[in-house]
N, CA, C and O of each residue as an XYZ file, in Angstrom:
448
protein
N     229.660    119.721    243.466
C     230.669    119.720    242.425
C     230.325    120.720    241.339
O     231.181    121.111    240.545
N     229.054    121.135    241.308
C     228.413    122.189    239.871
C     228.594    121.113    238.798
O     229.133    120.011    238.896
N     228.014    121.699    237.756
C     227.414    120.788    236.636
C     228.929    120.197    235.910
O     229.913    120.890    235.652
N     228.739    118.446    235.639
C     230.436    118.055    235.209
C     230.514    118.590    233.739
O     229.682    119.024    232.942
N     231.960    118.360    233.717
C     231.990    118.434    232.410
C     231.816    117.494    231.554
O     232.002    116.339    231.938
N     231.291    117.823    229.748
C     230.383    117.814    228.960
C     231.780    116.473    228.108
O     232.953    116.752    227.859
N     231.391    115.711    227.970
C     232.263    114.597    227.822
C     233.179    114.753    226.470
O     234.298    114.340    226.168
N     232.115    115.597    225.747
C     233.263    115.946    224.621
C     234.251    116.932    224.399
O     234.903    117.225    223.396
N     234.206    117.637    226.204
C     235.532    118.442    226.369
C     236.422    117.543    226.809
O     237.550    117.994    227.009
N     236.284    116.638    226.976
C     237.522    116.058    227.552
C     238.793    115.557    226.257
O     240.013    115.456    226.390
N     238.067    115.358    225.234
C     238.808    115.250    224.126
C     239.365    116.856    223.617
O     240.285    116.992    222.809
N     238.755    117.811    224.140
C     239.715    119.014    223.577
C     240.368    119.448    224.816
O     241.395    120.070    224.542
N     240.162    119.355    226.057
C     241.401    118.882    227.305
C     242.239    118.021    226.874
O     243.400    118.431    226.865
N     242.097    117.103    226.556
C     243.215    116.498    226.287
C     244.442    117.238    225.351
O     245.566    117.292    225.849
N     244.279    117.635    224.397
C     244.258    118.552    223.141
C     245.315    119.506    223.230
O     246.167    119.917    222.443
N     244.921    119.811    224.780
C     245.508    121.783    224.538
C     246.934    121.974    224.596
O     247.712    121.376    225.339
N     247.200    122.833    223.772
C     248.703    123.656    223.562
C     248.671    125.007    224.030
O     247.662    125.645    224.328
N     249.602    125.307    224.060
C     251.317    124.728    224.445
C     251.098    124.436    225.667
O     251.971    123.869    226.326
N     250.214    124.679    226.057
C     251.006    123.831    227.725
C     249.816    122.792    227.800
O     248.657    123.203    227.739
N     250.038    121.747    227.904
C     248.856    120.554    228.182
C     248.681    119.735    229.212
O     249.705    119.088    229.430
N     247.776    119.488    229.959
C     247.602    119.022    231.182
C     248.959    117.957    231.342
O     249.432    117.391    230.357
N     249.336    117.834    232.301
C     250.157    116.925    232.984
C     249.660    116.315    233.842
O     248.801    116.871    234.525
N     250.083    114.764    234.137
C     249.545    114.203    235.454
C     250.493    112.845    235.214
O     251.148    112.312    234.318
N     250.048    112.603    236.906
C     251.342    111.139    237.529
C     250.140    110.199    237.923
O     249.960    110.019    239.127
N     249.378    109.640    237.104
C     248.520    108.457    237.799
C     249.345    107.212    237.940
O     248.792    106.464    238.746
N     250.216    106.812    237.567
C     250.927    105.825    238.219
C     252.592    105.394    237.818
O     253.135    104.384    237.369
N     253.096    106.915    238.299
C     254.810    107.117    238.351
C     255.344    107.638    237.708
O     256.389    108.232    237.973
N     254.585    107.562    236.238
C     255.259    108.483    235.018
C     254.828    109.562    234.793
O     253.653    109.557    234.426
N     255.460    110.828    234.884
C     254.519    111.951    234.436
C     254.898    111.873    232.842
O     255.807    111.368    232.184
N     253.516    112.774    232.525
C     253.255    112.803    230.854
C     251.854    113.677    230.544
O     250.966    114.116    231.274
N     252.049    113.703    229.398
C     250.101    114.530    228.887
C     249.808    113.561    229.378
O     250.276    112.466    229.690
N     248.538    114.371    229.429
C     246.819    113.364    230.511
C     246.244    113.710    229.377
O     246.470    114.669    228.640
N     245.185    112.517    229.268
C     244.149    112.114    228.276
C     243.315    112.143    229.398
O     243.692    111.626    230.450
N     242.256    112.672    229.299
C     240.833    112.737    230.428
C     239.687    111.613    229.945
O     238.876    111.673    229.021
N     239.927    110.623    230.882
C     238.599    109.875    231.127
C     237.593    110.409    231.503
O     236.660    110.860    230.839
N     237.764    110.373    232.685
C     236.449    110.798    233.312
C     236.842    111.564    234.216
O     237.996    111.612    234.641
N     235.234    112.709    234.851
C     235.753    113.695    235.510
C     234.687    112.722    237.278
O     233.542    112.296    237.427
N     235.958    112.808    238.211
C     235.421    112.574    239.487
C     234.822    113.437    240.273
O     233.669    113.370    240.700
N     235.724    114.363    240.487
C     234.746    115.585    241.601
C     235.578    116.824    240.279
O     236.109    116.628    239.185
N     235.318    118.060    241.105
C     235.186    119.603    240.054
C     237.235    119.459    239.989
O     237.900    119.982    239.094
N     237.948    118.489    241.378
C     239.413    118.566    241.455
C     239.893    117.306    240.835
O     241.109    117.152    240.731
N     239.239    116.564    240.493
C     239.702    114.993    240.754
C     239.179    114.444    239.202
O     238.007    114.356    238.834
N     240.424    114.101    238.404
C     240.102    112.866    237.403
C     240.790    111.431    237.373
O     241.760    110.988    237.987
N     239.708    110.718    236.187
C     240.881    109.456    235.591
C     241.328    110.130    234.437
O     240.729    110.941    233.732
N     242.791    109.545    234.325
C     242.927    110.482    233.210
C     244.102    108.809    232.715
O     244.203    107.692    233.223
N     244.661    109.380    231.706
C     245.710    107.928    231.009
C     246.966    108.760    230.490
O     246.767    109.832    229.918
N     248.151    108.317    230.667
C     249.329    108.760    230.213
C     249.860    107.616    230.059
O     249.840    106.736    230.920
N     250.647    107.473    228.386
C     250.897    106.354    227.727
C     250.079    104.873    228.123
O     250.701    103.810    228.149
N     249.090    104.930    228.326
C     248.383    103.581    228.227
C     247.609    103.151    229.529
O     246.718    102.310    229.644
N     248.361    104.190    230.750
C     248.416    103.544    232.189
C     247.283    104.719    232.500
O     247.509    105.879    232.156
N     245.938    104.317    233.232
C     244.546    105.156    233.791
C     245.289    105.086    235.344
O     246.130    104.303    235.786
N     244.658    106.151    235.905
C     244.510    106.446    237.449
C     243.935    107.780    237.435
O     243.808    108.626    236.550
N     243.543    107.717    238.984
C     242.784    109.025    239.294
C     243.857    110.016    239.793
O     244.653    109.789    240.704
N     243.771    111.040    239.134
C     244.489    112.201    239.861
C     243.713    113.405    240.686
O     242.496    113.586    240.718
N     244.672    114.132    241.304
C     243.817    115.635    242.025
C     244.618    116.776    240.936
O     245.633    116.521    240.287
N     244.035    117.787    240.938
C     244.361    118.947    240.582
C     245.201    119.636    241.863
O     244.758    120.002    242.952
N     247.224    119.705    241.096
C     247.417    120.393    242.552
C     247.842    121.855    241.446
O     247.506    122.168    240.304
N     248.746    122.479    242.501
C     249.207    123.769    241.884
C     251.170    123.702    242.097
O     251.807    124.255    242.994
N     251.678    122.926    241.058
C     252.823    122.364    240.919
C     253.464    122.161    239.482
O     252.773    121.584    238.643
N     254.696    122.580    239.148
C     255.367    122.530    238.271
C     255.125    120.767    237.689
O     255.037    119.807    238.453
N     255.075    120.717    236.593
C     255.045    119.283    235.688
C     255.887    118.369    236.389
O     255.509    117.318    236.906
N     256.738    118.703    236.383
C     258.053    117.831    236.918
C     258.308    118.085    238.555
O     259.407    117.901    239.079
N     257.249    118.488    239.199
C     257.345    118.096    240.631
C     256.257    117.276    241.513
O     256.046    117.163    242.721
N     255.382    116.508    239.760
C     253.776    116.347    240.638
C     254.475    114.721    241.106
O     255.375    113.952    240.770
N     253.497    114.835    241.982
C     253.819    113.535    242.721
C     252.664    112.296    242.285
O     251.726    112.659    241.575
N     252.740    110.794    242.724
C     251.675    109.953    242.200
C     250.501    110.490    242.641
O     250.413    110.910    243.795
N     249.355    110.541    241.682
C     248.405    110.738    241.853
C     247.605    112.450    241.658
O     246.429    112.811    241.697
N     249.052    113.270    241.417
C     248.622    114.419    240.972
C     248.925    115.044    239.295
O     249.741    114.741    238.424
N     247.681    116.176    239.400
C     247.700    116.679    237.778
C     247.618    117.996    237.528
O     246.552    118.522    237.848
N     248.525    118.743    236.998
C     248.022    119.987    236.508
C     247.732    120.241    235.099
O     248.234    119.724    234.101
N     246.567    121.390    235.239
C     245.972    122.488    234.185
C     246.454    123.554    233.575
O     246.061    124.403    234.376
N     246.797    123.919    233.072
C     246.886    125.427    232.906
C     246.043    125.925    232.347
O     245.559    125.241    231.445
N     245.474    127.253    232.562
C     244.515    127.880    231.384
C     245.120    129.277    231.273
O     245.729    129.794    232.209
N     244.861    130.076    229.678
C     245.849    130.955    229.387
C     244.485    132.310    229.037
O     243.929    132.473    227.951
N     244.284    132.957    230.067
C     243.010    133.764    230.018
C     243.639    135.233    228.700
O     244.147    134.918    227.624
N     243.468    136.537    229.074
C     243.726    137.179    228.035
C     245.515    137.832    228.528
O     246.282    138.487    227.824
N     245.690    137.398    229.789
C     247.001    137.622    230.056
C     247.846    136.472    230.746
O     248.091    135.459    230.090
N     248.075    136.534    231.406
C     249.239    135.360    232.064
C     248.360    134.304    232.507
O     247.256    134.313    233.052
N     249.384    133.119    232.012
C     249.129    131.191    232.103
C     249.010    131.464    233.641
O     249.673    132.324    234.220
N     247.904    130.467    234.366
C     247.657    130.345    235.296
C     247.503    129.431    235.432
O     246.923    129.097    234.399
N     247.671    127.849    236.569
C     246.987    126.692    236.883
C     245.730    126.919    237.452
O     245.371    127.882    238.129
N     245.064    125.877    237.088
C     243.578    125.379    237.602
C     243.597    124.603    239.008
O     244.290    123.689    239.456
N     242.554    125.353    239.496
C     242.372    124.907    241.046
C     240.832    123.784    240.673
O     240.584    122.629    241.020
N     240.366    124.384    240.167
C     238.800    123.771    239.975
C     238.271    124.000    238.868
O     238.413    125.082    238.297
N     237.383    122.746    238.255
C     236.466    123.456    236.991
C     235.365    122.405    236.840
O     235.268    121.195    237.048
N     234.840    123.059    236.538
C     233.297    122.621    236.179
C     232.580    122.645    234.486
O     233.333    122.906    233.548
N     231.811    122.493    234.354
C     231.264    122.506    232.784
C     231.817    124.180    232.210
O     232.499    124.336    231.196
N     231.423    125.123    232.962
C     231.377    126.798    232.830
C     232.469    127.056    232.854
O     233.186    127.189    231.862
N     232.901    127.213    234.387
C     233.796    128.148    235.452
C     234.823    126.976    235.822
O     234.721    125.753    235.925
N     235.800    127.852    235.967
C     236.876    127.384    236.479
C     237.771    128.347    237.519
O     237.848    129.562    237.341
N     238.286    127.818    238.373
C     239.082    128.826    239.111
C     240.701    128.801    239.342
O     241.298    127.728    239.257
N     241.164    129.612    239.539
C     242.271    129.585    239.859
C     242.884    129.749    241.435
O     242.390    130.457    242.312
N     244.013    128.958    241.545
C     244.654    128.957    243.395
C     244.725    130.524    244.011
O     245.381    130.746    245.029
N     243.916    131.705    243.233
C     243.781    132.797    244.123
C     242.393    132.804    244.488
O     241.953    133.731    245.168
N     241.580    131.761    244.061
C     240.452    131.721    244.057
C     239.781    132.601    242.993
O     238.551    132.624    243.045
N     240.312    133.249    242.140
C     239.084    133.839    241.455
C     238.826    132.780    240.577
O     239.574    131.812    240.439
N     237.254    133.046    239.690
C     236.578    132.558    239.111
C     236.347    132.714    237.511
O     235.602    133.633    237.171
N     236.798    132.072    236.712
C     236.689    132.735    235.258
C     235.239    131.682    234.363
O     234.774    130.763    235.038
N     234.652    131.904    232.927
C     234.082    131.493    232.306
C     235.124    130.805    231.266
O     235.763    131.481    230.459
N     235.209    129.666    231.348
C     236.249    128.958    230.613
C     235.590    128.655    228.989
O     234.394    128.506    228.736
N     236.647    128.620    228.077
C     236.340    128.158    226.607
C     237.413    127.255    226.018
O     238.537    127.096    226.494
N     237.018    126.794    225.133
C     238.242    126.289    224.084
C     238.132    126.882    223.425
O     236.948    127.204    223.329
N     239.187    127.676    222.260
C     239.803    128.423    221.099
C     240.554    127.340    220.439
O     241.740    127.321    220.771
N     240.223    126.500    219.659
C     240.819    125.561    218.852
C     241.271    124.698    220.075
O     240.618    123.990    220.843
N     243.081    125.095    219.975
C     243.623    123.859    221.475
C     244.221    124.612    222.783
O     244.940    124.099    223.641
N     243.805    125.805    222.738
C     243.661    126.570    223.399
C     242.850    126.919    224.761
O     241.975    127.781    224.671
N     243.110    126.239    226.148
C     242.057    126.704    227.195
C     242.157    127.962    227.536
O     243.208    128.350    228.046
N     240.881    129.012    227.283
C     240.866    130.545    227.577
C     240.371    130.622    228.200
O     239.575    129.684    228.161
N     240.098    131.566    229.428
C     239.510    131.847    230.556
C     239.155    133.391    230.990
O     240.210    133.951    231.291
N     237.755    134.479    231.157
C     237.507    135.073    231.190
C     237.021    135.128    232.685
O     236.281    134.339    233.271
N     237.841    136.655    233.301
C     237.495    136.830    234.999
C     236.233    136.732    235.356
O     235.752    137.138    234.298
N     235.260    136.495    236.063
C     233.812    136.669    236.238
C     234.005    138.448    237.032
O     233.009    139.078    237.384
């Protein structure tokens, strides 16, 4: 999985603008609040009150199905979804690999 992430990102994941994680842990999509991180694809996360585990897919907000969640991260040019991330790195569904940050509520992402 590479090293998880650092528990007090999950409160600035939760956080980020303008586009902020989405996820369907059980029917409703909505912002995801990050519990906990399962594997580098896979969280618990909570939308309005209700926890479940989601996957990271690569899908419009309003097409995820139960049990899925998307990311976006906004590197120095075009919003991209998250395929994978780890404490560092994160990647995107072309597979490349960036060094991820927060900028206030901002997820930024630099190419490796």
């Amino acid at each position: 999985m590479g090293r998880p992430l650092n528990k007090h990102t999950f409160t600035a994941l939760s956080t980020i603008s303008p586009n902020p994680a989405r996820a369907n842990p059980a029917g409703t999509i909505g912002n995801a609040t990050f519990i906990k991180q399962k594997d580098s694809t896979a969280f618990r996360v909570s939308v309005s009150a209700v926890q479940g585990n989601c996957l990271l897919v690569d899908k419009a907000s309003a097409s995820l199905l139960l049990g899925e969640m998307m990311l976006t991260a906004k590197p120095s040019g075009t919003a991209f979804r998250v395929k994978k991330i780890t404490n560092k790195f994160l990647w995107d569904y072309s597979n490349v690999k960036y060094r991820w940050s927060m900028v206030g509520t901002v997820l930024t992402a630099v190419a490796m």
